[in-house]
N, C-alpha and C positions, 0 to 999 in steps of 0.2 A: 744454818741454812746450807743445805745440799745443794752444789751446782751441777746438771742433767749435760751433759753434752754427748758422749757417744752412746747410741746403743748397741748395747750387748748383740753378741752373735748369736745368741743363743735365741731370742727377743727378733731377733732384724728377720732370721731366715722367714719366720709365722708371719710379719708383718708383711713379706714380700710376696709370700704363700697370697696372703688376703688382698692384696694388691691385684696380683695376679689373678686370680679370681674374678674380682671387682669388673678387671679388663675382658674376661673372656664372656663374664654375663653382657657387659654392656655389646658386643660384639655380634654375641645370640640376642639379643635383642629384652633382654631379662631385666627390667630397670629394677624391678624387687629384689631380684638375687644381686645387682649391681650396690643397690643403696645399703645392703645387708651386710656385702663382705667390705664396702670404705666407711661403715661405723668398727665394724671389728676389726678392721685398718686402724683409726681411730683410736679406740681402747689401746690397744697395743704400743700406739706411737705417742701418748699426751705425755710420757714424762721428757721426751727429746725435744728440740724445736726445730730440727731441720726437717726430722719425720712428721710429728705433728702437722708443720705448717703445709707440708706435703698434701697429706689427707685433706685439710680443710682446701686446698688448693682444685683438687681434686672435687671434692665436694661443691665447689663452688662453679669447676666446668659442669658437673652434674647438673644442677640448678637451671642453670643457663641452657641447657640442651632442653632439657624438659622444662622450659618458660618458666618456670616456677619463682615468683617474685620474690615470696616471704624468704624462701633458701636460698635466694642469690643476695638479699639483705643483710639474711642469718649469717651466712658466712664472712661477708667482709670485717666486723669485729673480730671477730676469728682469728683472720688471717693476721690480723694486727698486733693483736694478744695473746692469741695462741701458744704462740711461739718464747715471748716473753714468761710467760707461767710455767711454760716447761724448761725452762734453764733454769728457776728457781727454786722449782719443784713445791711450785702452790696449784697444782690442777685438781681438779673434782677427778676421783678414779672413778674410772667405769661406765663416764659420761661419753653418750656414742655420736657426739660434737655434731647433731643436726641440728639445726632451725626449730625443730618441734619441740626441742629441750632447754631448759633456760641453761646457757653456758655456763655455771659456776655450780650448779647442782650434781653432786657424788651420787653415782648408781651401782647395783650390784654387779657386780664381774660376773660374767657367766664362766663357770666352771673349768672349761678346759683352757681358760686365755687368763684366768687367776696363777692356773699353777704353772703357764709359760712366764706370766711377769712376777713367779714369787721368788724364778729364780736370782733375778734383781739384787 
């Protein structure tokens, strides 16, 4: 068993990239481009638990701003276990940690955010 605690610099600056993002859609008023770039936040951050729980943290003011019951549900196991699976390093990769996706189901990486975490 691998234990996940720092990330990589290499990894942190794209997650902060999509981070950043995330804040400037929510700001224009963009909730698609918003909910887009805190899953590929997401991706990026499941193998750490500080970042991960970040994202779902995040996720879950989302939720909460746009009333959305089932995502403000979806997220609080999340936030609980999140964190825990990635200091272990048992998380589903590629999984884009919303409410619409069963938490433990592995999905494909989309291409340009494979070869930021192959450097891994």
């Amino acid at each position: 068993m691998r234990l996940h605690w720092n990330m990589p610099h290499a990894v942190r600056s794209h997650y902060l990239a999509e981070l950043e993002a995330s804040k400037h859609a929510r700001t224009t008023g963009e909730l698609q481009h918003e909910w887009h770039h805190l899953q590929r936040a997401h991706i990026l951050a499941q193998r750490w638990p500080l970042e991960h729980n970040a994202v779902h943290w995040r996720m879950l003011k989302y939720g909460l701003r746009i009333k959305d019951t089932h995502e403000i549900i979806g997220q609080l196991p999340r936030l609980v276990f999140g964190g825990v699976k990635s200091f272990v390093g048992t998380v589903p990769i590629g999984n884009t940690g919303g409410a619409d996706v069963p938490a433990l189901r592995a999905m494909p990486l989309p291409a340009d955010l494979a070869l930021i975490l192959r450097s891994t």
